[in-house]
C-alpha positions in Angstrom: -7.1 7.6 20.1 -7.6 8.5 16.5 -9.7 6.5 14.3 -10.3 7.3 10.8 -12.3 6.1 8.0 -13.7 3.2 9.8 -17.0 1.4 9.9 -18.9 1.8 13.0 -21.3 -1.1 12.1 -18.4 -3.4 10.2 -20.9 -6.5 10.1 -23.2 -4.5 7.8 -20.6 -2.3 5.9 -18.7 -5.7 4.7 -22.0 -7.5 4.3 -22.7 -4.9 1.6 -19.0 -4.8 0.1 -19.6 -8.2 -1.6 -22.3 -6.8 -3.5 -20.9 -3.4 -4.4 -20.0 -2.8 -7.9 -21.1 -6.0 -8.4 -18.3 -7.4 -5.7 -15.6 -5.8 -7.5 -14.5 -4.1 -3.8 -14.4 -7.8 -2.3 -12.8 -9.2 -5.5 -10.4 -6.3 -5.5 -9.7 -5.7 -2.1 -9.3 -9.7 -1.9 -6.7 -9.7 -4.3 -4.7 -7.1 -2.7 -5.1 -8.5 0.6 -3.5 -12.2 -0.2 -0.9 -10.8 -2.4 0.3 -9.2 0.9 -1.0 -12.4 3.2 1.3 -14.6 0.7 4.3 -12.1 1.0 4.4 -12.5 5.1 3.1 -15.8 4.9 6.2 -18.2 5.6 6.7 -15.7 9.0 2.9 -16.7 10.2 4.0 -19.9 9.3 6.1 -20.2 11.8 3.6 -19.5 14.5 0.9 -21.8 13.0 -0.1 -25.1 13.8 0.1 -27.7 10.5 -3.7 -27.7 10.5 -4.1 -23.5 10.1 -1.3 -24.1 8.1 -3.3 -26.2 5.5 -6.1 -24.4 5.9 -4.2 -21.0 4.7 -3.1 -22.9 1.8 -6.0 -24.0 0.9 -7.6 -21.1 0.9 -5.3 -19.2 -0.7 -5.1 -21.4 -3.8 -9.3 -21.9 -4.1 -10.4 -18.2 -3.0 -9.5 -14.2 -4.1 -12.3 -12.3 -2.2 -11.8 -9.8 0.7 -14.6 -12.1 2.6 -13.1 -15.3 1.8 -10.1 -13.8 3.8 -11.9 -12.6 6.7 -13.7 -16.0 6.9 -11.3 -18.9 6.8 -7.9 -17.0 7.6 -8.6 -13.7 9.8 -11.5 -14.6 11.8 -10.3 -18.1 12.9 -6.4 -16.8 13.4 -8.2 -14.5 16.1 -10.2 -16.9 17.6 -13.7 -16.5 16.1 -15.9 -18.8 14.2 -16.4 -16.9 11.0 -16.2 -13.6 9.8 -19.9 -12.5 11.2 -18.8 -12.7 14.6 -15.0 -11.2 14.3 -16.4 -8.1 12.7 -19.7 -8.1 15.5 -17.1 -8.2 18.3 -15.4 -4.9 16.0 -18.5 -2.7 16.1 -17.8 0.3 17.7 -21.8 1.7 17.3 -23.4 1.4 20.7 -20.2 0.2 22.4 -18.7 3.8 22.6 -19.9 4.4 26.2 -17.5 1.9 27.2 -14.7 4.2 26.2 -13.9 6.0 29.8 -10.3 7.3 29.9 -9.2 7.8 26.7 -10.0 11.0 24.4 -10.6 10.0 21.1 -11.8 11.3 17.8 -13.5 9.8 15.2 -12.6 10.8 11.6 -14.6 10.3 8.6 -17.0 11.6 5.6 -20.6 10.9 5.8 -21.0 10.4 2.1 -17.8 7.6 2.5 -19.5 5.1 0.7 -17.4 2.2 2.7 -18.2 3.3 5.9 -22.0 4.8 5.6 -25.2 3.2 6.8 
């Protein structure tokens, strides 16, 4: 497994993405992120119950932020309760003893401002 460019502590990288650059990354990021959600949207649709359904809409019509996104649309589609406990469960720092059989490498700067501590 290859993994590159990615937080090991994504609770704390994305916490600190809303205020960098004065949240431009979450504005930014946001808007590229439901221009593509909107594009594949009537496909999810069809695996969606009316109520996510609603809620996508809604969302997408009162929000434009990367964490808005991760909140009310990515976090609950995978089962969490908000976006704090989706990217907890994605932390890779002190879970990589768990990783047994598989080599793996990961890849990244340590100046990456999106991924450093």
């Amino acid at each position: 497994m290859v993994a590159y460019g990615n937080p090991f502590e994504p609770e704390e990288t994305f916490a600190r993405w809303k205020t960098m650059m004065f949240g431009l990354y979450d504005i930014g990021l946001g808007i590229t992120i439901f221009s593509i959600f909107k594009k594949v949207f009537p496909e999810i649709s069809k695996y969606s119950s009316p109520e996510q359904i609603e809620n996508y809409n809604k969302v997408m019509k009162n929000n434009s932020r990367l964490s808005a996104f991760t909140d009310y649309i990515i976090a609950p589609m995978f089962g969490f309760k908000d976006a704090e406990e989706y990217y907890r469960s994605a932390r890779i720092s002190g879970n990589l003893h768990k990783l047994k059989r598989c080599p793996t490498m990961f890849l990244h700067s340590w100046d990456d401002i999106l991924v450093m501590k």
